[in-house]
C-alpha positions in Angstrom: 143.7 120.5 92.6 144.5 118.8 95.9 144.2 115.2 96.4 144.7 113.9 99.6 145.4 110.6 101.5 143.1 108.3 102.3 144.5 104.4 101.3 143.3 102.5 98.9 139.6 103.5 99.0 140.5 107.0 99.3 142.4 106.8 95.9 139.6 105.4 94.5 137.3 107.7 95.6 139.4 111.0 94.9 139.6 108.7 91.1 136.0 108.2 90.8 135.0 112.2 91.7 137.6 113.0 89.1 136.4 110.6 86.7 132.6 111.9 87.4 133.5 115.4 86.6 135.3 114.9 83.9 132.6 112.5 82.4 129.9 115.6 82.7 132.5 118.8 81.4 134.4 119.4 84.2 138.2 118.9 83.3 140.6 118.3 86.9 143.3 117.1 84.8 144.8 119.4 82.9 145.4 122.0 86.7 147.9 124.1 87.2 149.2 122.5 90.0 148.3 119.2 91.2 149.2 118.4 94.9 149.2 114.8 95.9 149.8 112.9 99.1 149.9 109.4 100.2 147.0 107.4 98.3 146.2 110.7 96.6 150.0 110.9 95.2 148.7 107.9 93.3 145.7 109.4 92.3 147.6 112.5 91.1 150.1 110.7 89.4 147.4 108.5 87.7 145.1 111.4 86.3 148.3 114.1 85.1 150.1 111.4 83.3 148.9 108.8 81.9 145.0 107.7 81.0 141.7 109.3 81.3 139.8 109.7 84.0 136.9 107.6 83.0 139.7 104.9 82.0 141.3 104.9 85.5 137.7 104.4 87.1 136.9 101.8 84.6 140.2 99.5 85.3 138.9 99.9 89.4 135.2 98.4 88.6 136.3 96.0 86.3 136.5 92.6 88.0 139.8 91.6 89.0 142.1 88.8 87.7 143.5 86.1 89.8 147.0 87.6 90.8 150.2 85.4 90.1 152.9 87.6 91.7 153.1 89.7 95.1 152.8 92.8 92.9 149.9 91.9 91.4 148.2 90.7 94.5 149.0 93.9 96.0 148.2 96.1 92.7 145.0 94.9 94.1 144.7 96.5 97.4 146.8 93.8 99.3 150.2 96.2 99.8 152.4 94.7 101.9 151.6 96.3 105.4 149.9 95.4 108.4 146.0 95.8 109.4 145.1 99.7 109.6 144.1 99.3 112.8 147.5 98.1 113.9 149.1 100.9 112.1 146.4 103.8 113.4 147.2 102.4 117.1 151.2 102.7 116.7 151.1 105.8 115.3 148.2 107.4 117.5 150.9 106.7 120.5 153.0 108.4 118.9 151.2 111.2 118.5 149.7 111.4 121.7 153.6 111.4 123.0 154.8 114.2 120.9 155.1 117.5 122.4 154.3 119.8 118.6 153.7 119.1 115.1 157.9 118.8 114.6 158.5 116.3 117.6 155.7 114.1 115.8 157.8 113.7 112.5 160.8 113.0 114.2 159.4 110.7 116.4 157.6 109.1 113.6 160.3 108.9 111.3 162.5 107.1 114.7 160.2 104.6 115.1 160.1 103.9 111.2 163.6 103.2 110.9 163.5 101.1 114.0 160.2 98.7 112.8 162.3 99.1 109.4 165.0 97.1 111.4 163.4 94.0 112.0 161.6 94.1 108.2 162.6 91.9 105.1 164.7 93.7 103.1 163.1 92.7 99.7 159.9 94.9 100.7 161.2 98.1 99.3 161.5 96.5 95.8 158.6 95.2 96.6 156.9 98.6 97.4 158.5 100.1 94.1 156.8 97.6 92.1 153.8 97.9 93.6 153.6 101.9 92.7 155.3 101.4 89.5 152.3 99.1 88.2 149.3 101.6 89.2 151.5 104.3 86.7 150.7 103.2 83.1 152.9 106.8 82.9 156.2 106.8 84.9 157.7 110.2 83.6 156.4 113.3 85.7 153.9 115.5 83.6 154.3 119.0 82.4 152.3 120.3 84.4 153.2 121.0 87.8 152.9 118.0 90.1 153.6 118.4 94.4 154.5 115.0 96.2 155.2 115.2 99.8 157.3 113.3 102.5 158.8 113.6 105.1 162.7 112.7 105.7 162.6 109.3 108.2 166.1 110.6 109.7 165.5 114.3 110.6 161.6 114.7 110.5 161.7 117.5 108.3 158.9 117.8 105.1 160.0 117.5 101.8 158.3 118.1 98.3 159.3 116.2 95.7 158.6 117.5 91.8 159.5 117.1 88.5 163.1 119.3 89.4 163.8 116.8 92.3 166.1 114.6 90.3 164.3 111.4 91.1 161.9 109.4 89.1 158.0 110.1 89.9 157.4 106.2 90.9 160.1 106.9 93.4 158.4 109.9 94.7 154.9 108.2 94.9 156.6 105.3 96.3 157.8 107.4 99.3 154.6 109.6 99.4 152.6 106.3 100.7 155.2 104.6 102.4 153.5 104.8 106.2 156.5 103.5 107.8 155.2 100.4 109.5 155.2 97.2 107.0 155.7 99.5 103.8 159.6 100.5 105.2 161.0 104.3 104.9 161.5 104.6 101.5 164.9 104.9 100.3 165.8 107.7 97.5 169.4 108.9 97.1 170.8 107.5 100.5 167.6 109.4 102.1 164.7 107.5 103.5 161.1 108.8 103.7 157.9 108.0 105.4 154.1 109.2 104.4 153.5 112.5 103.2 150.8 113.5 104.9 152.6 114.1 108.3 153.7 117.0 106.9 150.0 118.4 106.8 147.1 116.3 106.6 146.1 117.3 103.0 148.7 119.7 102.0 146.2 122.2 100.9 148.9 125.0 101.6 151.0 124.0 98.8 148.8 125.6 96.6 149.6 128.8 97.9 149.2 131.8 95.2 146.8 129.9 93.6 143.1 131.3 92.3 141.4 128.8 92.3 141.7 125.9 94.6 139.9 122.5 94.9 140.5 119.8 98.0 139.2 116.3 97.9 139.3 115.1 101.2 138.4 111.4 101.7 138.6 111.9 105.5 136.4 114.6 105.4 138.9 117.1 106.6 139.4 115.6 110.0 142.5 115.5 111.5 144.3 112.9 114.2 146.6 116.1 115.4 145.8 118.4 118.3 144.2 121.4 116.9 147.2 123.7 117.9 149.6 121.8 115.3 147.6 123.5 112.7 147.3 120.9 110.5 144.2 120.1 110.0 142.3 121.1 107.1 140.5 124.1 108.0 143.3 126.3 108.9 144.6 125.3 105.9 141.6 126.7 104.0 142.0 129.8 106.0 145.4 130.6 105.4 144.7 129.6 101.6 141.4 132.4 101.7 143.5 134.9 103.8 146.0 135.0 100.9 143.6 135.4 98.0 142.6 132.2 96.8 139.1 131.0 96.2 138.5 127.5 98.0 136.0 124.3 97.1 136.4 121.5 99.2 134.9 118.1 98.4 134.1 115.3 101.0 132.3 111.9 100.7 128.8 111.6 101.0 127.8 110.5 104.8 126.9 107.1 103.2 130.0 106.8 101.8 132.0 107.3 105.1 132.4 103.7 106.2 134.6 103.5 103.3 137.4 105.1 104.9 139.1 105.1 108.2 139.6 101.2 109.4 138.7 100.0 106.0 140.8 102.4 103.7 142.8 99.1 102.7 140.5 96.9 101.8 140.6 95.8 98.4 136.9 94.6 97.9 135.7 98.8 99.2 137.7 100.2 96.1 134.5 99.4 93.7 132.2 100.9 96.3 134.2 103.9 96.8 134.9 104.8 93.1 131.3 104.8 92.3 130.5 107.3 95.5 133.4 109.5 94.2 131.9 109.0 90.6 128.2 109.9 91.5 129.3 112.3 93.8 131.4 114.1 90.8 128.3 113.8 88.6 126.0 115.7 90.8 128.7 118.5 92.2 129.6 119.2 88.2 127.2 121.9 87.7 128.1 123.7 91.1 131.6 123.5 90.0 131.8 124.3 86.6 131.7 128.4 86.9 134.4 127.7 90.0 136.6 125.8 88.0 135.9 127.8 84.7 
C-alpha cells in the first residue's frame, strides 16, 4: 500500500478510503509494505500501528474540542506553517529554477535551511509534538513501514524504517516537514525537509512487490517537468515493467476541491474523510479479488 502526500485533507482522505474498505472486507492494514510520505506518513503510521481504521475515521468526524495548547490547536489542522498558497509559490520558483530533479532537492533543501534561519527555534518541538499526538502508537510496526525525506544539506533522498535507529514520530515528523514554517527537521545532527521531493508518491519503493495499491489525493499530478520522471505514471510503469500488478485510487472529481490550496484547512478534513470513506465503500468489491 502506498499512501501519498496530500496535507491535512489528503490524510484524511487516504484515512477515510482505508477506513471504507476495511469497513466492507477489504483489509489495507495488515500490507506487506506500507509506503508513506508527507501527510500520508501520518496516515501510514496511524493505520500499521496503532487503532482501526474505522476508529481513526471516527476521531476525524467527531466534533472537535476547544484546544488549550499549540499542539492541540494544531492536532487540529492548524500546524504551524504558513498559507499553502505562500508555500506552493516559494517552492514553484524553485522548481521552475532548477535545472533536473537533483538540483531541485538541493535547492530546496538551501532555501529550507536559510527560511529556517530567521524561524523561532521552539517550532521543531513544536512540530514533534504535533506528530507525536496524531500517533496513539509511537513504536514502528512489524510490518514493514517506508518513510521518506530528503536530507536539507545535501539534497539527497532518504528512507527511513524501522532499522533507521530513530523513533517513528521522528521520521513522520521529518516526512511532513515542507521546509517553510515547519523547519528542516532535525534527527541525529541531520536535518530533513518533505518526503515527497524525492518522488511525488514514492510508488517505486514498492519495487518487487505483487500487488501494489497507490492512493493519490492529487490525483497523480505532478508540479515537476515531465522529464524528472517523477510523476506518478512513470512510476506505475516502471512498477508494471518489473512485474507488479498496479491499482491506483484517486478522489472522486467532486471531491477535488478538497486538495491543492485547501489541503490545510482544518474544517475540509470531515469532508474529505467521508469522500475517501464512500469512495472505499464503493471500490471494495472491485478490489477485493486484487487485493486477495
Amino acid at each position: 500500500m502506498v499512501l501519498a502526500g496530500a496535507g491535512s485533507t489528503g490524510n484524511a482522505w487516504e484515512i477515510g478510503v482505508v477506513a471504507g474498505l476495511f469497513e466492507a472486507g477489504v483489509d489495507l492494514t495488515q500490507a506487506d509494505l506500507t509506503v508513506g510520505t508527507s501527510g500520508g506518513s501520518t496516515a501510514a503510521a496511524q493505520v500499521t500501528t496503532g487503532m482501526r481504521p474505522t476508529e481513526l475515521l471516527a476521531h476525524i468526524l467527531a466534533p472537535a474540542p476547544r484546544p488549550q495548547t499549540g499542539a492541540a490547536r494544531a492536532d487540529r489542522g492548524r500546524a504551524p506553517i504558513g498559507p499553502a498558497s505562500d508555500h506552493m509559490e516559494r517552492t514553484s520558483r524553485i522548481i521552475a529554477s532548477a535545472r533536473d530533479a537533483a538540483d531541485m532537492r538541493r535547492r530546496m533543501g538551501a532555501a529550507a535551511l536559510e527560511a529556517d534561519a530567521a524561524s523561532h527555534p521552539s517550532l521543531q518541538a513544536q512540530w514533534r509534538a504535533v506528530v507525536a499526538t496524531r500517533l496513539s502508537d509511537r513504536n514502528w510496526p512489524q510490518q514493514l513501514l517506508l518513510i521518506p525525506a530528503v536530507d536539507a544539506r545535501t539534497g539527497e533522498p532518504v528512507v527511513f524504517d524501522r532499522h533507521s535507529g530513530i523513533d517513528l514520530v521522528d521520521a513522520v515528523a521529518a516526512s511532513t516537514s515542507n521546509g517553510f514554517g515547519v523547519p528542516p527537521y532535525s534527527v541525529g545532527g541531520n536535518r530533513y525537509i518533505n518526503g515527497g521531493y524525492r518522488r511525488n508518491e514514492n510508488a517505486d519503493l514498492a519495487s518487487g512487490y505483487e500487488r501494489v495499491l497507490v492512493l493519490s489525493p492529487f490525483g497523480g499530478r505532478s508540479r515537476y517537468p515531465m522529464d524528472w520522471r517523477m510523476d506518478l505514471g512513470t512510476q506505475v510503469d516502471e512498477l508494471r515493467a518489473s512485474g507488479s500488478r498496479v491499482v491506483t485510487i484517486f478522489p472522486d472529481g467532486e471531491a477535488e476541491h478538497l486538495f491543492g490550496v485547501n489541503a490545510m484547512d482544518p474544517s475540509l478534513r470531515p469532508p474529505a474523510a467521508r469522500a475517501g470513506y464512500d469512495q472505499g465503500k464503493a471500490l471494495a468489491e472491485q478490489l477485493r479479488e486484487f487485493w486477495g
